[in-house]
C-alpha positions in Angstrom: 260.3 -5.4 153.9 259.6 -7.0 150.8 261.8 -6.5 147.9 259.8 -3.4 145.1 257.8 -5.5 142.3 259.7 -4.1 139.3 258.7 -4.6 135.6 262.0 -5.8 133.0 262.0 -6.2 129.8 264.9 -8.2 128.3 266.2 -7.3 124.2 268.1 -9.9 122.5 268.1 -12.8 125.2 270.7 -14.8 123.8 273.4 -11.9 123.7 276.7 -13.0 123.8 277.2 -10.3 127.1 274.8 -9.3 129.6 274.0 -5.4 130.1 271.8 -4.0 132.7 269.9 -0.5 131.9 268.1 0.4 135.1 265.5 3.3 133.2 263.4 3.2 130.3 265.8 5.2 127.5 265.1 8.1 124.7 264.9 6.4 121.2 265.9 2.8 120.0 269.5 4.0 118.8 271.3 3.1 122.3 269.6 -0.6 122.0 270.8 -0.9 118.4 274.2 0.2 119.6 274.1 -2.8 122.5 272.3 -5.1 120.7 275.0 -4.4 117.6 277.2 -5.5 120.1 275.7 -8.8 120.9 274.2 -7.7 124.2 271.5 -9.5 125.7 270.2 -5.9 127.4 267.9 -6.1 130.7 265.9 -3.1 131.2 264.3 -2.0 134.7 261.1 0.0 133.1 260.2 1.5 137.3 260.0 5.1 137.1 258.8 5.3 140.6 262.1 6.2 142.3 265.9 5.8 141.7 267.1 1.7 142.1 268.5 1.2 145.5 271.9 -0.6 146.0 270.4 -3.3 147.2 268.2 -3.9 144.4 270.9 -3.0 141.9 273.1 -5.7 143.4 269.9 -8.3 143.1 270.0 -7.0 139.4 273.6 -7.6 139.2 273.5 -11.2 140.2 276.1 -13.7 139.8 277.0 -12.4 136.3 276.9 -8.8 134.8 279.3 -7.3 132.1 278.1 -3.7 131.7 275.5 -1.6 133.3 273.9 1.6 131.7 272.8 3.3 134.8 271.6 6.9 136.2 273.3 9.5 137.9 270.4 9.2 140.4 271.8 6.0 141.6 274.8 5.5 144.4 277.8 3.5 142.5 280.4 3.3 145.2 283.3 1.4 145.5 281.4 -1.5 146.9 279.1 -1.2 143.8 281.9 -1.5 142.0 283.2 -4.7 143.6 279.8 -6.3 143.3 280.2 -5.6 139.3 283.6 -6.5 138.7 282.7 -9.8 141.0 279.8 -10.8 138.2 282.5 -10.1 135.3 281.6 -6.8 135.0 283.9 -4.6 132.9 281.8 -1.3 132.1 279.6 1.1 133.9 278.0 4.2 131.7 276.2 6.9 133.4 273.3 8.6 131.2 274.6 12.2 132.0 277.6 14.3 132.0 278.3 14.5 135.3 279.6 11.5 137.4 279.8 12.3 141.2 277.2 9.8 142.0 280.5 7.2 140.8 283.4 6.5 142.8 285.5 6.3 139.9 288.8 5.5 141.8 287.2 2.6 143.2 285.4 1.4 139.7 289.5 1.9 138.8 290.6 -0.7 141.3 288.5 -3.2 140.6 289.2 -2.8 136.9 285.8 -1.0 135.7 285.4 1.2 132.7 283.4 4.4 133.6 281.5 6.6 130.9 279.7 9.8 131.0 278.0 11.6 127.7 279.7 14.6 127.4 278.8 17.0 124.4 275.0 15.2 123.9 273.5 17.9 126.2 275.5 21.2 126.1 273.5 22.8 123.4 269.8 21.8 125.3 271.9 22.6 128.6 272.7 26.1 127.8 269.2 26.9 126.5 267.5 26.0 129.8 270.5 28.2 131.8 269.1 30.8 129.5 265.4 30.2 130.0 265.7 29.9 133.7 267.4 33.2 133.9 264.9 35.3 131.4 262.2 33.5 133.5 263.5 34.2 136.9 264.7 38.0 135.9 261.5 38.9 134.1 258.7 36.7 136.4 257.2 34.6 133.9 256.5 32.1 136.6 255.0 34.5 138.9 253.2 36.3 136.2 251.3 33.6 134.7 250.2 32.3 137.8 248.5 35.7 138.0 246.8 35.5 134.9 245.5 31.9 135.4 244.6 32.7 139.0 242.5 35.5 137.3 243.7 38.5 139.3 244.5 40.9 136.3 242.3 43.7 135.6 244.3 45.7 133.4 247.8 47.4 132.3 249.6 49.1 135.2 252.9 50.8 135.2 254.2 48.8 138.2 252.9 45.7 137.5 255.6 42.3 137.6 259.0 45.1 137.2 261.3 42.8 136.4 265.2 43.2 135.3 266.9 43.9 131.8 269.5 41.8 130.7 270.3 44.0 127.5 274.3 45.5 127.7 274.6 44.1 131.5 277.3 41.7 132.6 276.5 38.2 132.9 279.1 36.3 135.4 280.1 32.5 134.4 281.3 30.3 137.4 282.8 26.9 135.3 283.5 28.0 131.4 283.3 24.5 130.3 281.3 23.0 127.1 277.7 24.0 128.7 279.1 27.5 130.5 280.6 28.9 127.1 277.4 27.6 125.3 275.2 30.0 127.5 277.6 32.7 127.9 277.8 33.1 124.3 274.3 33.1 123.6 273.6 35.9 126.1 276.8 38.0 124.9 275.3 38.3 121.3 271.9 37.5 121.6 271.8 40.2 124.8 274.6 42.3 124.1 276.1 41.0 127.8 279.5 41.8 129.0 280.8 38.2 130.5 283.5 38.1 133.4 284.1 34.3 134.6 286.2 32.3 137.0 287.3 28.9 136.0 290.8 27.5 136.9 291.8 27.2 133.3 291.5 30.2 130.7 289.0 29.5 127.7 290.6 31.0 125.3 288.3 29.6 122.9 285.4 31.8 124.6 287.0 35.0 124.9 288.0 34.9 121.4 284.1 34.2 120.7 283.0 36.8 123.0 285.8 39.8 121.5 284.8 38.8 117.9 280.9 39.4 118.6 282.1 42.9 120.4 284.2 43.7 117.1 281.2 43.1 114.9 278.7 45.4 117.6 281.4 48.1 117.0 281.3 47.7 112.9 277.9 48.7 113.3 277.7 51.9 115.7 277.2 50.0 118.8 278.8 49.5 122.2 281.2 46.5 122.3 281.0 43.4 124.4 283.9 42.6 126.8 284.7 39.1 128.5 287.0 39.1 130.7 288.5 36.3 133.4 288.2 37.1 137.5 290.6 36.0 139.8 287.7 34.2 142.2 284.4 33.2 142.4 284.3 36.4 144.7 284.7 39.0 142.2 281.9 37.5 139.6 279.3 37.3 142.6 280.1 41.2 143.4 280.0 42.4 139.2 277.7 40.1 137.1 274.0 40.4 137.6 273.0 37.4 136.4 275.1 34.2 137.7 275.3 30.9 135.9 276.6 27.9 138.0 278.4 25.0 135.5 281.0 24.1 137.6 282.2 20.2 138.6 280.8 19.0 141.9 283.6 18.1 144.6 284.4 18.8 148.1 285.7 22.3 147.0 282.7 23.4 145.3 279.8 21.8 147.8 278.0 25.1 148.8 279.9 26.7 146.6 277.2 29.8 146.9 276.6 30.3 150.7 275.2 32.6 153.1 278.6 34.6 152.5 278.7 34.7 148.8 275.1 35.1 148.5 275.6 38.6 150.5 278.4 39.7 147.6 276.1 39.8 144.9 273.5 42.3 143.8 270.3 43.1 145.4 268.7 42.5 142.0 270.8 39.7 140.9 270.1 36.6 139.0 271.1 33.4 140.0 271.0 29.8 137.7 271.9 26.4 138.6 271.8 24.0 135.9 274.7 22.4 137.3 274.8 20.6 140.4 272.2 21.2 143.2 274.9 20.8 145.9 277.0 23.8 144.8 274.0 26.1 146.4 273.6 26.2 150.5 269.6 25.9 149.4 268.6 26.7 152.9 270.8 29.5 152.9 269.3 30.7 149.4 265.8 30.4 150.9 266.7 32.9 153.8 268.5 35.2 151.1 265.3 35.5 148.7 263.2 36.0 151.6 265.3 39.0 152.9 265.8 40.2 149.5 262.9 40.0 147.1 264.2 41.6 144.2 267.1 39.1 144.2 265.9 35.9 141.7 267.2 32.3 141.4 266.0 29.5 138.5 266.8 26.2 139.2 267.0 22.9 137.8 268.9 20.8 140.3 268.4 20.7 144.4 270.4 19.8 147.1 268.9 16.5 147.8 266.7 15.7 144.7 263.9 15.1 144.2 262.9 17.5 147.7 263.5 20.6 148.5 264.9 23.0 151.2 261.7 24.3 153.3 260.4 27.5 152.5 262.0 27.2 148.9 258.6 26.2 147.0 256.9 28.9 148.4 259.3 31.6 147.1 257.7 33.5 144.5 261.0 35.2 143.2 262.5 31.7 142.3 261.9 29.3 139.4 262.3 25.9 140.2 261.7 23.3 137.2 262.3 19.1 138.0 266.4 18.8 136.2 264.9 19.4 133.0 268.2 21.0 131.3 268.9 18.3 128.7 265.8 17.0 128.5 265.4 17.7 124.4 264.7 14.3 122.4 267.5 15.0 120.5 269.8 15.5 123.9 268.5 12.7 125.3 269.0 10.2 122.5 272.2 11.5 121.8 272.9 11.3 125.8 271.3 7.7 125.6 273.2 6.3 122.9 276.5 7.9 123.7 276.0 5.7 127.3 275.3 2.3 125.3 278.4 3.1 123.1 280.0 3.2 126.0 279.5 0.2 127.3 279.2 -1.8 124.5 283.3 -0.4 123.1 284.5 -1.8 126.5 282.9 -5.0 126.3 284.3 -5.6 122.4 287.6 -4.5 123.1 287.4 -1.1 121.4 289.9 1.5 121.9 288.9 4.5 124.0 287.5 7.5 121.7 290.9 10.2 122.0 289.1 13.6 121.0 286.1 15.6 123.1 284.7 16.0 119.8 282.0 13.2 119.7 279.7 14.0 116.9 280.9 11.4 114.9 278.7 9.3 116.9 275.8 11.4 117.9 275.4 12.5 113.9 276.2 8.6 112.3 273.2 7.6 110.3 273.2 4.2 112.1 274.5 2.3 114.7 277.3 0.6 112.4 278.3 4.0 111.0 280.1 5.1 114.5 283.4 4.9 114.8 284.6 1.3 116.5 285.5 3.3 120.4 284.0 4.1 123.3 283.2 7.6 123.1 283.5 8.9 126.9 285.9 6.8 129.4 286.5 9.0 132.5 289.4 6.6 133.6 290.8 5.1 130.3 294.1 6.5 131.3 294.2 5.1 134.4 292.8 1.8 132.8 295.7 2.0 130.7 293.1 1.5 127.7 294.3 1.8 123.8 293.2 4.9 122.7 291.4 5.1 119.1 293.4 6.0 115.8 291.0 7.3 113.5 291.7 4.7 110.2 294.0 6.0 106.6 291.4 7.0 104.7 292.9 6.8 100.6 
């Protein structure tokens, strides 16, 4: 088969290093950022389908120092190898996540790896809420009744969907994006909030008992958050579920045919996190047998498909991984990738906080701090970690 006739563009061609971005970007600060750098910077602008290995290796070539790539995109170890062979020193995904990386591998053969953490938790959260108002109240199904132009008037009956108002909400993975979300439904929705994670956030409950204080100031019934022992007992309490929880072998299908069965009839379930924690065909089956059970989702299985049966489900909202897709997210998540990349290949120091506003907010490129914001493995890289400078 002939190789895919691909469109580049190249920025700054006589860069000091060579950078491959394999996507068109979100704003111009992430070129300023590489360019800053003295990056020549070769851009795949294909939107047609993810870069195969093969064609990322032709990309590659015989000499590479950073790549700013998608989490669409398979970077094993042998990816890795490839990289590191062409001088390669830095790989960035443009996302928080990073299972499509084998980062002990990039380790071995001596390549950085960066996510953007903190770019997308706010735009993250709001689509975890939207999904489940949506799903719960049948926005989806109800406009495509209007447009379809089947409505002939008020009924009593018509669309019943669920309240959210002083129910429990239940949190599997209380991380950046989970506490985001969980706190806007406890005091935007008066929501109690029970979650599992493996660590405490003490930050969140302390959050969620202030905003229940202030309801009882004012006459009303406090909000309670409280921490479950498993993923068992928030499936058979909360009715609406919120999955932002890592992706590993212990989590794949986190939500099966099993758990699924634990949880209300009249549930709510949201994925913004990783398609792969939800058995999809197993969730087809469920909201078929159960149609006042609901699910909103924003990442599959096996993206970009589907499980059968699942787009012809009326109670569930499926939207194409959308969750951070806000300009401001995705500049942030953009530039935060190029930083990245382009602190590794200068020698910077490793950013040491998970705090990284003080490069998402700089007015310019030259403004952020002299790091690399996000380094999954600078510990294991033994990498210098940044020292924020005496200021008089």
């Amino acid at each position: 088969m002939a190789p895919r006739q691909m469109q580049w563009v190249t920025h700054h061609p006589n860069g000091k290093y060579r950078v491959i971005v394999t996507k068109p970007l979100v704003g111009q600060r992430w070129l300023e950022v590489l360019v800053g750098a003295d990056c020549r910077v070769e851009q795949c602008l294909d939107t047609s389908r993810p870069l195969t290995p093969s064609e990322l290796r032709r990309a590659i070539g015989q000499r590479c120092d950073g790549v700013v790539g998608q989490l669409t995109e398979k970077w094993d170890a042998s990816m890795m190898e490839c990289l590191k062979a062409a001088g390669g020193r830095a790989y960035s995904n443009v996302a928080v996540g990073y299972d499509n990386v084998d980062v002990a591998g990039a380790t071995r053969h001596g390549v950085a790896v960066g996510n953007t953490p903190g770019a997308l938790t706010e735009a993250t959260a709001e689509m975890a809420m939207a999904l489940a108002m949506a799903a719960g109240r049948r926005v989806v199904e109800a406009d495509a009744f209007m447009r379809a132009g089947k409505y002939q008037g008020w009924l009593p009956d018509l669309f019943l969907g669920v309240t959210f108002h002083g129910r429990t909400l239940g949190l599997i993975g209380a991380g950046r994006i989970g506490a985001a979300f969980a706190l806007r439904m406890a005091r935007g929705l008066h929501m109690d909030v029970v979650y599992y994670d493996v660590y405490p956030n003490e930050r969140l409950e302390r959050c969620v008992q202030a905003a229940g204080e202030m309801f009882a100031q004012q006459g009303e019934r406090p909000i309670r958050i409280r921490r479950a022992d498993d993923v068992e007992e928030v499936l058979r309490e909360a009715d609406v579920v919120s999955l932002h929880t890592v992706l590993d072998a212990s989590t794949r299908h986190l939500i099966d045919a099993q758990r699924l069965r634990l949880m209300k009839e009249d549930a709510v379930l949201v994925n913004c996190g990783r398609g792969p924690l939800v058995d999809e065909a197993a969730l087809v089956e469920h909201c078929r047998r159960h149609p006042q059970f609901r699910a909103g989702l924003d990442v599959f299985e096996d993206e970009p498909r589907m499980a059968p049966g699942l787009k012809e489900l009326p109670n569930v909202v499926v939207v194409p991984h959308i969750a951070s897709a806000t300009v401001v997210a995705r500049t942030g998540m953009c530039t935060l990738a190029a930083a990245n990349v382009a602190g590794i290949l200068r020698g910077d120091p490793a950013w040491s906080k998970p705090d990284v506003s003080a490069f998402l907010e700089a007015d310019s490129a030259q403004a952020m701090p002299r790091a690399a914001p996000a380094i999954v493995n600078a510990k294991e890289l033994g990498l210098k970690m940044y020292t924020a400078p005496n200021r008089l």
